[in-house]
C-alpha positions in Angstrom: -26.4 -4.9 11.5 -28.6 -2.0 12.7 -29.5 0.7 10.2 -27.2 2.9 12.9 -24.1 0.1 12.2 -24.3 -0.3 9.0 -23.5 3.7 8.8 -19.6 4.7 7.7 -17.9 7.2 10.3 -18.4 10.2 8.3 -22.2 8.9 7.4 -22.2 8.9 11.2 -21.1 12.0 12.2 -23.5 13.6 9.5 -26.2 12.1 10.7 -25.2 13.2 13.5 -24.9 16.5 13.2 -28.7 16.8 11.0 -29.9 15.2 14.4 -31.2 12.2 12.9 -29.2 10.1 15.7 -28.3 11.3 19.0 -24.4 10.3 20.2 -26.2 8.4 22.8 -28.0 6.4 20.4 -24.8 5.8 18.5 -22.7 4.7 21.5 -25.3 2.2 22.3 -26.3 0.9 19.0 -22.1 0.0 18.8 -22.4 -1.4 22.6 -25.3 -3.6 21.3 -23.9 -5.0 18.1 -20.2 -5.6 20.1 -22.6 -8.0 22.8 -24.2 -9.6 19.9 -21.6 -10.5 17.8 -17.9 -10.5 19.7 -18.5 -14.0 20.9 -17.9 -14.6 17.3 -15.1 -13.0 16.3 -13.2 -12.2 20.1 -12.4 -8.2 18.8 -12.7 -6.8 21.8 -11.2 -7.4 24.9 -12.1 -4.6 26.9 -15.2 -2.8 27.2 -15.6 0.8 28.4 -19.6 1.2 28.4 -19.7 3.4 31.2 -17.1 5.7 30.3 -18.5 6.0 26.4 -21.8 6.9 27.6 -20.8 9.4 29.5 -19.3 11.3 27.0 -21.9 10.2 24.6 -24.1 12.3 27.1 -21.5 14.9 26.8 -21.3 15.0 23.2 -25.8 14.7 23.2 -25.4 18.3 25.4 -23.1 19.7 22.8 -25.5 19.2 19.9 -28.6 20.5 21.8 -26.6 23.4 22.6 -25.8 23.9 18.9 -21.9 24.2 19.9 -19.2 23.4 16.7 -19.4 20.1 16.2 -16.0 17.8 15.3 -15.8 16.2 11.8 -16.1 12.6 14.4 -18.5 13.8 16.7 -20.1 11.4 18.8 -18.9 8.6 16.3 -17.9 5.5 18.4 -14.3 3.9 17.9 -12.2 1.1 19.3 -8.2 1.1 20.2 -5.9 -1.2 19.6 -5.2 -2.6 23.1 -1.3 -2.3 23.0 -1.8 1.5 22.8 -2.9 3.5 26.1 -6.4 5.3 27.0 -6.3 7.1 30.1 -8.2 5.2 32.7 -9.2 2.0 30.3 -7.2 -1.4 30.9 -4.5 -2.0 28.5 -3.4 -5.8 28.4 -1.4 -5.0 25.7 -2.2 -9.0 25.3 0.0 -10.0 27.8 -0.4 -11.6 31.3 1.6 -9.9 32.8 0.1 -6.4 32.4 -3.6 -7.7 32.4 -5.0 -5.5 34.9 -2.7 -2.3 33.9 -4.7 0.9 33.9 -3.1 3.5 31.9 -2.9 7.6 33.4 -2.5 8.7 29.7 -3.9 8.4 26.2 -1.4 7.7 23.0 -1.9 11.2 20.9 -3.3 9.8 17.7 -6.4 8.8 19.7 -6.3 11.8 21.4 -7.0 13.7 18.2 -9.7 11.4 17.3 -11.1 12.2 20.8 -10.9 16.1 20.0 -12.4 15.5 16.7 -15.7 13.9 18.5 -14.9 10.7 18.7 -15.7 8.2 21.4 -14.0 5.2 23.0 -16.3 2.1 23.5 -13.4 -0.2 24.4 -9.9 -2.2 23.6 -9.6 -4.4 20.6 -7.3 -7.8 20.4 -4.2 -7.6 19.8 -1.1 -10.7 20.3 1.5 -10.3 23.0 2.6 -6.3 22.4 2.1 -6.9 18.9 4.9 -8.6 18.0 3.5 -11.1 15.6 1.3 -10.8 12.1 -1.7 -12.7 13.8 -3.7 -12.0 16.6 -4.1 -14.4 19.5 -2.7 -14.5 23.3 -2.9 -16.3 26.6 -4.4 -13.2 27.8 -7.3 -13.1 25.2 -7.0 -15.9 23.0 -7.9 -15.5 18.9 -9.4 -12.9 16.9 -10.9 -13.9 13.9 -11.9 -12.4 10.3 -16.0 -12.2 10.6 -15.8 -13.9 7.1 -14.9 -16.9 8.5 -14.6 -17.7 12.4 -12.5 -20.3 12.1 -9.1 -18.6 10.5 -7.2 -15.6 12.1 -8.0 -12.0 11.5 -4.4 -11.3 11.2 -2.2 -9.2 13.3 -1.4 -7.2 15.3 -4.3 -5.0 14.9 -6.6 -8.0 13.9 -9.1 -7.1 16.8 -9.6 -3.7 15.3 -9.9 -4.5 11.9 -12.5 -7.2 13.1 -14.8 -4.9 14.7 -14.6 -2.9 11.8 -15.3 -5.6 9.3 -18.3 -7.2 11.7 -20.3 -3.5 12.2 -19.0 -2.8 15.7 -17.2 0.1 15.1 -17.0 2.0 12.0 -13.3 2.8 12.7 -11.1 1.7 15.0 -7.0 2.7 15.6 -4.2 0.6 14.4 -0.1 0.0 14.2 1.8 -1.0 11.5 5.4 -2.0 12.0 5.5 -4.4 9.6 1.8 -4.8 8.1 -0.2 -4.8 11.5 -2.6 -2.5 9.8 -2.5 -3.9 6.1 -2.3 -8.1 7.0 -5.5 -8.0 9.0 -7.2 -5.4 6.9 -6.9 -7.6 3.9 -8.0 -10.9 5.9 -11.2 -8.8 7.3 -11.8 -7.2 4.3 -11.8 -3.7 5.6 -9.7 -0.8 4.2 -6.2 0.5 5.9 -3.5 2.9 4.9 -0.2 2.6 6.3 1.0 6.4 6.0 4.7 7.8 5.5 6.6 7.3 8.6 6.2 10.5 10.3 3.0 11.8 9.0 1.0 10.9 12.6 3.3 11.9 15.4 4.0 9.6 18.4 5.7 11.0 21.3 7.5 8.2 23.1 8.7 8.2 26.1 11.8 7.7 28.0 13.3 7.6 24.5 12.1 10.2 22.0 14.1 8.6 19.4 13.7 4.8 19.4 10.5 5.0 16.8 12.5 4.4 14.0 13.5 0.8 14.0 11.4 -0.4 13.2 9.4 2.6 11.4 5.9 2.0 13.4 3.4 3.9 12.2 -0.3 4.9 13.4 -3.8 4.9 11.5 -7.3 4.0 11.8 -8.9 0.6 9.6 -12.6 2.0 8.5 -14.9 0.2 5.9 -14.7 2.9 3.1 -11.4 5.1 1.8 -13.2 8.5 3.1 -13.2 7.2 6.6 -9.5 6.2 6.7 -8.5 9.6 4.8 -10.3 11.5 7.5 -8.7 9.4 10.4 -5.1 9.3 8.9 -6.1 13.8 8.4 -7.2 14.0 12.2 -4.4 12.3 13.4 -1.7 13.5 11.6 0.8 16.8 12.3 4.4 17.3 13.7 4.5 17.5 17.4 7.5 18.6 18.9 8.2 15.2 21.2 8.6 13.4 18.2 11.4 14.3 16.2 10.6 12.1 13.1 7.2 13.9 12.7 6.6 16.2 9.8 3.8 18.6 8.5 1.2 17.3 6.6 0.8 18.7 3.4 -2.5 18.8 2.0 -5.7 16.8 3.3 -6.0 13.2 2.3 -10.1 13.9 2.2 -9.1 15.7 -0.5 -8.0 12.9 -3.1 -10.5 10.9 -3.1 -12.3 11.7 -6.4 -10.2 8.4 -7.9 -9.3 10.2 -11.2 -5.5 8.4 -12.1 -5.1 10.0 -15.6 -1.4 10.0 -15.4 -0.1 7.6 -13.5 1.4 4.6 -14.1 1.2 2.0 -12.0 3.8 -1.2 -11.1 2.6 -4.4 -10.5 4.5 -7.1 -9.3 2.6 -10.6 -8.7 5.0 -11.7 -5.9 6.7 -8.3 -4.9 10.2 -10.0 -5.8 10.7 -13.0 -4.9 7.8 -13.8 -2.5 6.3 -17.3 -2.8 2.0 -16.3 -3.2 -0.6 -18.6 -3.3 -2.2 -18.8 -6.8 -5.9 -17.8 -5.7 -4.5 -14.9 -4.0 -2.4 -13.5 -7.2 -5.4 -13.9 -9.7 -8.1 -12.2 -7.1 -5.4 -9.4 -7.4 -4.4 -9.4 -11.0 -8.5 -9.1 -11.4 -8.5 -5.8 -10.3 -5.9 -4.2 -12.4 -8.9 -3.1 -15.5 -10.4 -1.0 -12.1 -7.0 0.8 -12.2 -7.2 1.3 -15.7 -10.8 2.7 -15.9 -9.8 5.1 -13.8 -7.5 5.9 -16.5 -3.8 4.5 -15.1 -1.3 3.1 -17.3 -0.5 -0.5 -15.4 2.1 -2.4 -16.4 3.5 -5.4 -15.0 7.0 -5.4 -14.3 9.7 -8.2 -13.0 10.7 -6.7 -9.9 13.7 -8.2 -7.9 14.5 -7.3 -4.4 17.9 -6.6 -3.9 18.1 -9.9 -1.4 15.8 -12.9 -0.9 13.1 -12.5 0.9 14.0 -14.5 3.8 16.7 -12.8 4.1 15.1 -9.2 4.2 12.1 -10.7 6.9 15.4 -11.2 9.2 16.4 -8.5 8.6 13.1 -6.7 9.3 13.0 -9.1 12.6 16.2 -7.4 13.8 15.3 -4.2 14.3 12.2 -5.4 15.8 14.2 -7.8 18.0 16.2 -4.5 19.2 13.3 -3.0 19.8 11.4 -5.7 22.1 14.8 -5.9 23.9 14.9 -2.4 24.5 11.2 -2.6 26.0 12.3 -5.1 28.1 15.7 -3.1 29.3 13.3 0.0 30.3 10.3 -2.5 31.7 13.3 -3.7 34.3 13.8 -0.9 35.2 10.9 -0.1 36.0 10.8 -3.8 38.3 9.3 -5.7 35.9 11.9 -8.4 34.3 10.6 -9.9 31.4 13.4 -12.5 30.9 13.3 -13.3 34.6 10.6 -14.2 36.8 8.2 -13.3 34.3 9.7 -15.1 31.4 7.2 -18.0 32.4 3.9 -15.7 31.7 5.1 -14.2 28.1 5.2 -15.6 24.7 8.0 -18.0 23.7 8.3 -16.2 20.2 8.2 -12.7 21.6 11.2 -13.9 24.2 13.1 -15.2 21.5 12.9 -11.8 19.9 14.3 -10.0 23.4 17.1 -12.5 23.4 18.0 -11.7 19.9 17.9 -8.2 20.5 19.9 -8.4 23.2 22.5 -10.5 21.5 23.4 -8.0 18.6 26.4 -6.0 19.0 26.1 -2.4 17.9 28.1 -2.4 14.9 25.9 -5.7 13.9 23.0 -3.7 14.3 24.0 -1.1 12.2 25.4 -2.8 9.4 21.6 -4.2 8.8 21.6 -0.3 7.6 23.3 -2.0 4.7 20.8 -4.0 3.9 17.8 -1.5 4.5 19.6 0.7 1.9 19.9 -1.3 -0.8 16.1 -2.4 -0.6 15.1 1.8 -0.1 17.2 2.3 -3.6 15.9 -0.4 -5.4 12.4 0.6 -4.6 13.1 4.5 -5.4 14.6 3.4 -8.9 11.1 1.5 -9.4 9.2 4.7 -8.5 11.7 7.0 -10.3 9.7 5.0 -13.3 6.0 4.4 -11.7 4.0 6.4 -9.4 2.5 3.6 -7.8 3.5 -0.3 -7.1 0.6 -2.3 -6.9 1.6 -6.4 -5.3 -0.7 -8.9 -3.3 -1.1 -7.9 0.6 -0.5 -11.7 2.1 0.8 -14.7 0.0 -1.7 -16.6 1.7 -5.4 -17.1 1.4 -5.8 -17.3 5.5 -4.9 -18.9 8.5 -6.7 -21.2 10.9 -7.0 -20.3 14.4 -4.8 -22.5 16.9 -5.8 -23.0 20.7 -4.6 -20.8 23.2 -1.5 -18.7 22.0 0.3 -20.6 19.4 -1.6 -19.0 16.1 1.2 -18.2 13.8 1.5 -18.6 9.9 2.7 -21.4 7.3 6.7 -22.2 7.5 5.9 -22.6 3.8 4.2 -20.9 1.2 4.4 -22.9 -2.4 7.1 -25.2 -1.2 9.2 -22.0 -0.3 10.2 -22.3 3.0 8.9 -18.6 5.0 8.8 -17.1 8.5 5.7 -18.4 10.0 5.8 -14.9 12.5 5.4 -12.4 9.2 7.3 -13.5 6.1 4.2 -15.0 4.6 3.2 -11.4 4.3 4.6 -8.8 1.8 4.3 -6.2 3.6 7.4 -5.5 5.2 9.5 -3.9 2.8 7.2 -0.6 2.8 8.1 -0.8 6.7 11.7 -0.9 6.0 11.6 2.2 3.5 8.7 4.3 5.7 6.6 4.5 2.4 3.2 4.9 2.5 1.1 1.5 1.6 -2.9 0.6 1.5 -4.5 -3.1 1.5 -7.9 -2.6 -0.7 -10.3 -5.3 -0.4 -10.6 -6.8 -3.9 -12.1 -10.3 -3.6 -12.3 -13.4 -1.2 -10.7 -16.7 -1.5 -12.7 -20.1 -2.0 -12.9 -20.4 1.7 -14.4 -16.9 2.3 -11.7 -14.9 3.6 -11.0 -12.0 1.8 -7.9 -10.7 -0.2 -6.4 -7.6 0.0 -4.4 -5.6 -2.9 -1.8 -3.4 -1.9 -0.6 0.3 -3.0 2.6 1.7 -2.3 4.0 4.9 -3.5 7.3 7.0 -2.3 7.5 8.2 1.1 5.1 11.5 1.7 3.2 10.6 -1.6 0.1 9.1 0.5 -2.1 11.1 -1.7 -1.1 8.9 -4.3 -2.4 6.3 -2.6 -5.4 7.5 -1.5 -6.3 8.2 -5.2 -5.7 4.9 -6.4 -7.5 3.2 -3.6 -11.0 5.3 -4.3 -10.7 4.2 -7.7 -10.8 1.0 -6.9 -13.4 1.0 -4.2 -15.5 3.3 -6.8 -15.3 -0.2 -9.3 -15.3 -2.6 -7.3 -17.5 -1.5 -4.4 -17.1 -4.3 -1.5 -18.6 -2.3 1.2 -22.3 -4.1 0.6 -20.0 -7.7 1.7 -20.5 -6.9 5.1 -24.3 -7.2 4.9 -23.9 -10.8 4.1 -22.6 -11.5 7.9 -24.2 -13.7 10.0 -22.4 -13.1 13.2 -25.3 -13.7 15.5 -26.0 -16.9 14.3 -22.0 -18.3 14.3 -21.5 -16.9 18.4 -24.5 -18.4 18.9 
């Protein structure tokens, strides 16, 4: 990396702002590192050069003139490409909307944008995101910079890729059911998957279909201070959304890592999920950080209230409804995803329509059932510990497959899982809208990193912050990305 990439957002926007690197210089240093190193890794899809520099330009005037500067200003970020930018193709890694150019921009990167920041292009992503790794017919794999040859993860493994390889220093995110936290912890990056309704997301034609499944919106950054700023920027009730709340308090403002206090949960297996064994000790590893920081941990045996398969179904349901209601408003609107374009999209994500669409409406709402049994035997656990503390994946990575097909293990230990997300323990938080964080805290034998997760009840994501400096304070991984040879592996 260039002394100018190897800089963290808010590093960046100081520098910045002392004048010791111009926007323009910023912009291009990022353009120049994504031409050297995306052949390795495939993060981004689109490019925007022109566009970025001209508001790099924008954002050089604004300094010269000594006009207030934004807390990201002039620092260069991707998007994930399922999510618009006005006037930037959005695949949304599907062929059938590969050359779609968007009139609007999705409001959490608008509020980056306001803060300073600037757009240097679209990040991978698989077919509208419906999977927990990232590869497409449209774009074909991303992978973690750690090692090229397994999966970054998904759905925002592009952005968390570009992160980890010195691209960007942040770059936007979903997470409906650990699309933020999977690839995070496979490209050893940080992410924090905030309460459900913390960053607003107007949606359109139907303001209320957001909550199933509970999607929610956040940058991945290398350090904790650049995902507190992002998740700060971002968040704020908007009236189009009516699941949006205030914020209360600034996330920037947790971050000096003291837990004297706390207690923490942890649960090797979250459960009932089956985890590899090199995963769970890398994890268990970092507990004494949590302690030092003065945390009482304890580990507890945690059972969720049904097996795990049984919960990833039902966490596929409501996304099923959801991709079938996509695909009811994309008809009408000409485009019929189950007819003549059926041949063009993902078998996996046209299951998910058809099971959708299959589900009677009492059906669908008995899964409420279900959903409240896992939210109150999660709230009895943090009626006794402020924070839960489990592995991120139960896996120590996944190798990439040609074309579209990259998917997970069916089995993890000898238990049989869904290969689509239930090799991931992520989706319960989802389920609940609590706030959860994947930490780097190590790397497997094979190089990928592993990720430690935080959870903490719903609009406690300063809890969460709090633990997660501690642990990057103690176990400092930011110096990893350093050891990437990038240049060398696309070569």
């Amino acid at each position: 990396m260039s002394e100018t990439t190897e800089l963290s957002a808010t590093g960046l926007a100081a520098a910045v702002r002392r004048r010791e690197v111009s926007p323009v210089e910023a912009v291009r240093a990022a353009l120049d590192r994504i031409e050297k190193t995306n052949p390795a890794v495939n993060a981004f899809v689109t490019v925007c050069a022109e566009r970025a520099l001209e508001r790099a330009a924008a954002a050089e005037r604004a300094v010269t003139a000594g006009a207030e500067l934004g807390p990201l200003h002039g620092v260069p970020i991707g998007v994930k490409d399922l999510d618009p930018v006005a006037g930037v193709r959005t695949g949304r890694g599907s062929l059938v909307f590969a050359e779609d150019v968007p009139q609007e921009t999705i409001l959490c990167v608008e509020r980056l944008e306001e803060a300073g920041a600037i757009v240097v292009g679209k990040t991978n992503t698989p077919e509208f995101g419906f999977k927990a790794t990232t590869d497409s017919a449209l774009h074909g794999p991303a992978s973690t910079p750690f090692n090229p040859a397994m999966n970054a993860g998904g759905s925002s493994g592009g952005s968390a890729a570009a992160v980890a390889s010195g691209m960007v220093p942040l770059a936007q995110g979903s997470d409906g059911g650990g699309s933020l936290r999977v690839p995070a912890a496979f490209c050893g990056v940080f992410a924090l998957m905030p309460s459900f309704g913390r960053v607003p997301v107007p949606a359109r034609p139907n303001a209320f279909r957001r909550l199933n499944p509970m999607i929610c919106y956040a940058p991945l950054a290398r350090t904790v201070a650049d995902a507190a700023l992002g998740v700060d920027l971002m968040s704020g009730a908007h009236p189009y959304d009516p699941y949006s709340f205030p914020s209360a308090g600034r996330l920037t403002e947790e971050l000096h890592g003291d837990l004297t206090g706390l207690t923490v949960a942890y649960s090797p297996d979250l459960g009932g999920y089956p985890v590899e064994p090199e995963v769970e000790a890398a994890v268990r590893a970092a507990l004494p950080a949590l302690r030092d920081a003065g945390a009482t941990v304890e580990e507890v045996d945690f059972r969720l209230p049904l097996p795990h398969a049984e919960l990833t179904t039902t966490w596929r349901r409501y996304l099923s409804v959801a991709h079938a209601e996509s695909s009811a408003i994309s008809r009408e609107n000409g485009i019929d995803l189950l007819g003549d374009y059926a041949g063009s999209i993902d078998r996996g994500y046209l299951d998910s329509i058809r099971v959708g669409d299959a589900l009677g409406a009492v059906e669908f709402r008995l899964e409420d059932l279900k959903r409240t049994r896992v939210l109150y035997a999660f709230e009895e656990l943090f009626d006794r510990y402020s924070l839960v503390v489990s592995p991120v994946n139960c896996v120590s990575g996944i190798p990439n497959s040609d074309g579209r097909d990259t998917v997970g293990p069916s089995s993890v230990e000898g238990q049989a899982v869904d290969p689509f997300v239930g090799w991931s323990l992520t989706s319960p938080f989802n389920l609940i809208g609590s706030p959860a964080a994947s930490v780097p805290v190590g790397r497997a034998a094979n190089g990928v990193p592993v990720g430690l997760q935080i959870a903490a009840r719903r609009r406690e994501d300063a809890l969460v912050i709090r633990a997660s400096a501690a642990l990057e304070a103690r176990l400092p991984w930011a110096a990893s990305y350093r050891d990437l040879d990038l240049d060398a592996a696309a070569a």
